[in-house]
C-alpha positions as a Python dict, from the first residue, in 0.01 Angstrom:
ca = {
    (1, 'X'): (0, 0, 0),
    (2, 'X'): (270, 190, -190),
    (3, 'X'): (23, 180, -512),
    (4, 'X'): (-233, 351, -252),
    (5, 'X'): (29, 579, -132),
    (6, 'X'): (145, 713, -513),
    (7, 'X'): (-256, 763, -609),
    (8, 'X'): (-296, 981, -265),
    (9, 'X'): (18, 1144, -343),
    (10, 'X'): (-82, 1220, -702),
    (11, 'X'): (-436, 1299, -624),
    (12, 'X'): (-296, 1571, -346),
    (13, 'X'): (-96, 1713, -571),
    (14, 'X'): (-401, 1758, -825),
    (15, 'X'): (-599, 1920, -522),
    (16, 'X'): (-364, 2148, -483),
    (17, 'X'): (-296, 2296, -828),
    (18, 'X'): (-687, 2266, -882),
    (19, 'X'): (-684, 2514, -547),
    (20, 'X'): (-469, 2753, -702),
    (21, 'X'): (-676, 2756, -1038),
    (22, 'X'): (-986, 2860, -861),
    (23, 'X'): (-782, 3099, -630),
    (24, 'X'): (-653, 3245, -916),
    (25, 'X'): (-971, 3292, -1091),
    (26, 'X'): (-1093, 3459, -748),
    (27, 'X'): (-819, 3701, -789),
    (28, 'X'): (-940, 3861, -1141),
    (29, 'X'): (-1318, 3838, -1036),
    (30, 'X'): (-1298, 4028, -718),
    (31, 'X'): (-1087, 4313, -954),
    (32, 'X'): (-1308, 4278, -1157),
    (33, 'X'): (-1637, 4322, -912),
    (34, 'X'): (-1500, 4443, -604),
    (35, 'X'): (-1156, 4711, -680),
    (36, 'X'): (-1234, 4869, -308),
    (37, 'X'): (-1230, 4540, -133),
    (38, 'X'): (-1372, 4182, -77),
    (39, 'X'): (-1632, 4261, 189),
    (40, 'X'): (-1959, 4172, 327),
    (41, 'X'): (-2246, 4244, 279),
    (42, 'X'): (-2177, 4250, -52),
    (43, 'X'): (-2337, 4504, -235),
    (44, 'X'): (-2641, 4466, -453),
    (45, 'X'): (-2543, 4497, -786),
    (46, 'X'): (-2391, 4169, -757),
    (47, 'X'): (-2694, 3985, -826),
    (48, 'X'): (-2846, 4226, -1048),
    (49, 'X'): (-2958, 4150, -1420),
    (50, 'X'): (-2644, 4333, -1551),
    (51, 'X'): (-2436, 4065, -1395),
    (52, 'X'): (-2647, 3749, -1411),
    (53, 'X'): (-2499, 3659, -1689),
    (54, 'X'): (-2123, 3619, -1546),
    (55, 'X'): (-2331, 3457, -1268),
    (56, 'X'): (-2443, 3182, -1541),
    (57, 'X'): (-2067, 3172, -1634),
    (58, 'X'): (-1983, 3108, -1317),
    (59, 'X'): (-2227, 2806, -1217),
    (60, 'X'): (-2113, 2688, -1549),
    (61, 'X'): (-1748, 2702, -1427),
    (62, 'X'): (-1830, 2519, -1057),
    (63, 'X'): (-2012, 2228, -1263),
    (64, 'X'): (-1709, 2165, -1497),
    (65, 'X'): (-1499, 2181, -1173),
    (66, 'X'): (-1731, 1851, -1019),
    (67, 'X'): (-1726, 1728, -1394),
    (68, 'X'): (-1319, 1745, -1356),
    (69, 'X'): (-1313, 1554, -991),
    (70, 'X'): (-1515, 1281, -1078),
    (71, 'X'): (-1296, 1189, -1393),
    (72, 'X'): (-998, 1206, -1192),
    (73, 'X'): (-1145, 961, -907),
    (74, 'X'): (-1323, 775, -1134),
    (75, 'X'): (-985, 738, -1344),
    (76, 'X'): (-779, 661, -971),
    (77, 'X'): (-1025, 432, -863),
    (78, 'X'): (-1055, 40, -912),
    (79, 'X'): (-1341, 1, -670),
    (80, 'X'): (-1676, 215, -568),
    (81, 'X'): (-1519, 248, -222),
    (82, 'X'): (-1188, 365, -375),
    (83, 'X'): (-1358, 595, -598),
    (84, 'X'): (-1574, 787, -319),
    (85, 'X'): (-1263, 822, -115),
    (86, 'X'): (-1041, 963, -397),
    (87, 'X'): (-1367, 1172, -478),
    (88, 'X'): (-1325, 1314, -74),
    (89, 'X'): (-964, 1364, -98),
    (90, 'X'): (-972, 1586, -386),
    (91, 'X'): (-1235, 1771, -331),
    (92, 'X'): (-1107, 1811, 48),
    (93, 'X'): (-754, 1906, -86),
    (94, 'X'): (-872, 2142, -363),
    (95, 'X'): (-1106, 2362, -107),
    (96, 'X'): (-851, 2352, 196),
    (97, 'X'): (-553, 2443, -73),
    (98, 'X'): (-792, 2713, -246),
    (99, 'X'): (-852, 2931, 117),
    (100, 'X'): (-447, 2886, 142),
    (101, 'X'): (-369, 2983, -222),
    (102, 'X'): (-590, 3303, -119),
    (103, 'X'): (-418, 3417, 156),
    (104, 'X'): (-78, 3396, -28),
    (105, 'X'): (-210, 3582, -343),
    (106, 'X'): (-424, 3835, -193),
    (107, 'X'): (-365, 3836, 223),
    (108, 'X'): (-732, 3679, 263),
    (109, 'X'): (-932, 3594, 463),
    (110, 'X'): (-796, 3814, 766),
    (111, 'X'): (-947, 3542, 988),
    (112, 'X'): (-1092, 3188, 967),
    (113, 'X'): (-1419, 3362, 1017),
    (114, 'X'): (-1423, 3601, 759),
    (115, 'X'): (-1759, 3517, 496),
    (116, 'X'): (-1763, 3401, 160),
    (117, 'X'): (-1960, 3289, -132),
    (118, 'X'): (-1928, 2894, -88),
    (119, 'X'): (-2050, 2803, -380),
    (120, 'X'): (-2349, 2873, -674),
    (121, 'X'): (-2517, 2568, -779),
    (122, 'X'): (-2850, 2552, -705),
    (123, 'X'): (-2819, 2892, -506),
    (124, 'X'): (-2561, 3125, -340),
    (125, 'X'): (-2386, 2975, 0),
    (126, 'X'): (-2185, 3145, 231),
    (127, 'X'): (-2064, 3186, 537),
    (128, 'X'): (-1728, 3145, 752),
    (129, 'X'): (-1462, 3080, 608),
    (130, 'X'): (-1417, 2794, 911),
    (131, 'X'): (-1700, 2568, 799),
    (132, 'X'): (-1651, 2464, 463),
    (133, 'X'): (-1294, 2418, 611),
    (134, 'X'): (-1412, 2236, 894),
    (135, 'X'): (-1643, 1983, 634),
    (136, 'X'): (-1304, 1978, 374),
    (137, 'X'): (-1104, 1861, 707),
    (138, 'X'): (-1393, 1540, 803),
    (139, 'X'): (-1412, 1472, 371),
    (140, 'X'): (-1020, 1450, 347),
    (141, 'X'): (-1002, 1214, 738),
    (142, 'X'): (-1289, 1027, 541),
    (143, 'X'): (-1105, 939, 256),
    (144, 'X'): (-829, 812, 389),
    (145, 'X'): (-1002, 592, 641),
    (146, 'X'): (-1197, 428, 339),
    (147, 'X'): (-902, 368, 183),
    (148, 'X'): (-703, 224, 445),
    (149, 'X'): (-968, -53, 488),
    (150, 'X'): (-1019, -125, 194),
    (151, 'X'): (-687, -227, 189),
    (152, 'X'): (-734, -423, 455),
    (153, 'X'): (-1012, -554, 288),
    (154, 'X'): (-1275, -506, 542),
    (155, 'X'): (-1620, -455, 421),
    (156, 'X'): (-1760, -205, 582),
    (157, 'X'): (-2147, -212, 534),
    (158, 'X'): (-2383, 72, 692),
    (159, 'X'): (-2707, 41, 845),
    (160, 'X'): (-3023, 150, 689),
    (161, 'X'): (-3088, 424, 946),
    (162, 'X'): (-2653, 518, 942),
    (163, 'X'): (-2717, 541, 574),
    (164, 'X'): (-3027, 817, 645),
    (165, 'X'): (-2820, 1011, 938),
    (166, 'X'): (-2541, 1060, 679),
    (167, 'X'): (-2775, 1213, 406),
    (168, 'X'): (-2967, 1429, 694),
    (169, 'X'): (-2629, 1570, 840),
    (170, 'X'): (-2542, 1620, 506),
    (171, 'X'): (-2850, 1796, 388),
    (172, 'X'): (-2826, 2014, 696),
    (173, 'X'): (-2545, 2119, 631),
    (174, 'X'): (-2565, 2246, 321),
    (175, 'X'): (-2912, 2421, 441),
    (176, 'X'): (-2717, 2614, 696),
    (177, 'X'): (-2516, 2727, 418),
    (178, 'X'): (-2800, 2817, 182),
    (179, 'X'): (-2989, 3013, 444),
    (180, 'X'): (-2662, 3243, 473),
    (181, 'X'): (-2632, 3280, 96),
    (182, 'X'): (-2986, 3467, 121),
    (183, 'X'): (-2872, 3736, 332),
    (184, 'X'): (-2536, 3770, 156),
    (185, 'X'): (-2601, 4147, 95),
    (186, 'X'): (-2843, 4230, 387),
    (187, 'X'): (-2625, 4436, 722),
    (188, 'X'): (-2753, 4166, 939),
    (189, 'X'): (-2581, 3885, 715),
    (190, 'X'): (-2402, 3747, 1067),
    (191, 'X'): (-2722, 3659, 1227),
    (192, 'X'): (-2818, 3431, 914),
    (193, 'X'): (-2522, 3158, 994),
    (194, 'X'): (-2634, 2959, 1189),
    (195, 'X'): (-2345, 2775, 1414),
    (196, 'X'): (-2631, 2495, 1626),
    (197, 'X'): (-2742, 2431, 1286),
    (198, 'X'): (-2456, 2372, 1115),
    (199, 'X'): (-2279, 2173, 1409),
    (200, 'X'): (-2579, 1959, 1443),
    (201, 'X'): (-2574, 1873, 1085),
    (202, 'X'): (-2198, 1783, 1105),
    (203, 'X'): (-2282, 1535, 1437),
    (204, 'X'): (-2415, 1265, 1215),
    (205, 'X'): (-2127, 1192, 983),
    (206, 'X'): (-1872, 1222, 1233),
    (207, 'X'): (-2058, 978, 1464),
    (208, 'X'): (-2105, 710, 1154),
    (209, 'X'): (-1763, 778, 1079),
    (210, 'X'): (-1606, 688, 1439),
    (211, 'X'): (-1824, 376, 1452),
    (212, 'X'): (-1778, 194, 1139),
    (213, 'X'): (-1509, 380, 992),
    (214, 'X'): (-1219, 532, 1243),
    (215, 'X'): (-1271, 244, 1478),
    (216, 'X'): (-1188, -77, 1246),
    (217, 'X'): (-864, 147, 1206),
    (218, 'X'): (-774, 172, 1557),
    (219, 'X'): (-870, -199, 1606),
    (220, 'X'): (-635, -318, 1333),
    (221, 'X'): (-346, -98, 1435),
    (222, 'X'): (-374, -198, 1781),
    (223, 'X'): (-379, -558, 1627),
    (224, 'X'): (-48, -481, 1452),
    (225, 'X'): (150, -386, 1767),
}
């Protein structure tokens, strides 16, 4: 357990520092692209031809950043469980420490529900600050759970149709995301986030989750008293 406990500790600590990288880079494009202000809708020349080509450098940037999480939980790993939680915690850590890295650096977001641009790859997503926090929050209480049973040793095997839930709520998700990252410059850009939608694709992992995951944990603690 205190092998488990110095990999969590060092992945954490990776997270973070990852969180102020991209925060940092944040901090030069927006004075670079937006002197006056971070704020939404964001104007059009963002996604004109003059600027697809920082747009390219920036996809290019999010893909090394995936590239540079799986190494490190492939390297932390010794097991496929192992590896998808260490994959979680990271990528939980880095996105939770990136929105707090923000706020010290530049004051922002004013409010967990100001917008912004989630992410590039295959499109734009945005929306609330709150939900990608929200998924980091149920990645990061993921992780750990896998880890702490597998150190129990429990196997802990989904069903076919747990297996399909997971990739729906996930899918979902995302969607909800997606369809905001359309509207990113339009005045009506609120009405395009969808909170049902997003909420009922979060429903399906967090149910899976408390069954076969969360559950085993409070059994075996319970146990342990």
């Amino acid at each position: 357990m205190i092998m488990i406990l110095k990999r969590v500790s060092i992945i954490v600590i990776l997270g973070i520092a990852f969180g102020y990288i991209e925060a940092a880079v944040v901090v030069y494009l927006r004075q670079i692209f937006h002197p006056d202000g971070f704020v939404f809708p964001l104007p059009q020349f963002i996604l004109a031809d003059s600027t697809r080509s920082m747009l390219f450098v920036e996809i290019g940037r999010e893909a090394a950043t995936l590239v540079l999480i799986l190494s490190a939980c492939l390297l932390a790993g010794s097991n496929r469980r192992q590896r998808i939680a260490y994959f979680l915690i990271i990528f939980a850590t880095w996105d939770i420490f990136f929105y707090i890295w923000l706020k010290v650096l530049l004051g922002w977001p004013a409010s967990f529900l100001d917008w912004d641009i989630l992410f590039l790859i295959p499109m734009i997503w945005a929306g609330p600050v709150l939900a990608p926090i929200l998924v980091s929050l149920v990645m990061f209480i993921s992780g750990a759970i896998i880890l702490y049973l597998d150190y129990l040793g429990k196997q802990i095997k989904l069903m076919q149709i747990e297996r399909f839930s997971l990739c729906i709520g996930s899918i979902i998700v995302v969607v909800s995301f997606c369809v905001a990252g359309h509207y990113v410059t339009q005045s009506d850009y609120l009405r395009h986030f969808s909170w049902p939608l997003f909420t009922a694709g979060m429903c399906p992992p967090l149910l899976v989750i408390g069954r076969n995951w969360l559950n085993p944990v409070l059994t075996s603690m319970s146990k342990a008293d």
